[in-house]
C-alpha positions as CSV (number, residue, x, y, z in Angstrom):
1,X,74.5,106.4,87.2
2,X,77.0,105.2,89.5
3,X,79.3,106.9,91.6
4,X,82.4,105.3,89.3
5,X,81.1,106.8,86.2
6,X,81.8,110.0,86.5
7,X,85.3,111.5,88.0
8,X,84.2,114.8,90.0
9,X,81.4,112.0,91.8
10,X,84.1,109.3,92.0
11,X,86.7,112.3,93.5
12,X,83.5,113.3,95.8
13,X,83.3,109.4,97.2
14,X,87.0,109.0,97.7
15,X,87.3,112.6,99.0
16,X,84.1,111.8,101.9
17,X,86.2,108.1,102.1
18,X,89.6,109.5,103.3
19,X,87.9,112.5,105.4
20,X,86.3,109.6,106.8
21,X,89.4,108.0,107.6
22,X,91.0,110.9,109.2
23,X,88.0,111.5,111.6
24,X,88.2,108.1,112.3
25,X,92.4,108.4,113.3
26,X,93.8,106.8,110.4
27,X,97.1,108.0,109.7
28,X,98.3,109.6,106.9
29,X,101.2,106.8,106.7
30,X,98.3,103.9,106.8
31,X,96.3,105.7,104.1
32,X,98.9,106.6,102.1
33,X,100.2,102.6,102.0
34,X,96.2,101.6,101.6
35,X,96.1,104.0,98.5
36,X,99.1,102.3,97.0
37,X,97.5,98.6,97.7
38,X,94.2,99.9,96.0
39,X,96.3,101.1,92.8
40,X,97.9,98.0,92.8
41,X,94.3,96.1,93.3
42,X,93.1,98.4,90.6
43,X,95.6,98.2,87.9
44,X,95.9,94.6,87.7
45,X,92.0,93.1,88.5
46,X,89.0,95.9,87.3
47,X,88.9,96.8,83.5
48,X,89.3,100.6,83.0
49,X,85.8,102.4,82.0
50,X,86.8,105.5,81.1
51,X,89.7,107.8,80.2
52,X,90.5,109.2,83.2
53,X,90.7,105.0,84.5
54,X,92.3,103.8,81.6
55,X,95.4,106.6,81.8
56,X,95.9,106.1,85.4
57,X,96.3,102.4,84.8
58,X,98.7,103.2,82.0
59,X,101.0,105.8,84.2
60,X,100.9,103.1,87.0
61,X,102.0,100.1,84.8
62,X,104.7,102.3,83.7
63,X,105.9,103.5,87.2
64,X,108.1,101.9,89.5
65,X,106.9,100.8,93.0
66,X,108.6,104.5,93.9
67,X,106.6,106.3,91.2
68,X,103.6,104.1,92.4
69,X,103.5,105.6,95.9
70,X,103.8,109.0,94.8
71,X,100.7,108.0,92.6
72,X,98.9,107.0,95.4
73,X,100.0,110.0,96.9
74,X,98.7,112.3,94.6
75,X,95.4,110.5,94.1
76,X,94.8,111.3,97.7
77,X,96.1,115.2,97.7
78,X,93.6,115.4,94.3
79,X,90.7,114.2,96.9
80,X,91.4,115.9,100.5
81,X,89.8,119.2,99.1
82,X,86.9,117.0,97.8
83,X,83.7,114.9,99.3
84,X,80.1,115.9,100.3
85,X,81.1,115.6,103.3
């Protein structure tokens, strides 16, 4: 199974991802903004392949590019509590 298959291991990856990130010196500012291009990247170019995928597609088509970054904000306060890591 792979890690985008199943939302608490997909929320594990992106969790280990943006700890990653930090240790690495990433600001919050630059991952905030590179959470917002992946949303974009996401909504318009891979097909949804479950629920979870196919209603945050729908909430970010409906957003605004305002409502978009507070998506992409969220996504990554959902994660920083998460990972393996």
């Amino acid at each position: 199974m792979s890690v985008i298959d199943n939302f608490e291991s997909w929320k594990d990856f992106l969790g280990d991802r943006l700890h990653d990130a930090q240790n690495n010196g990433i600001s919050n500012q630059a991952i905030s903004e590179l959470a917002y291009d992946i949303g974009n990247y996401l909504s318009t170019e891979v097909q949804a392949k479950n629920d979870q995928e196919k209603m945050l597609r729908d909430l970010w088509n409906a957003a605004d590019e305002r409502e978009q970054h507070a998506i992409a904000n969220i996504m990554v306060k959902l994660v920083q509590n998460e990972g393996t890591k």
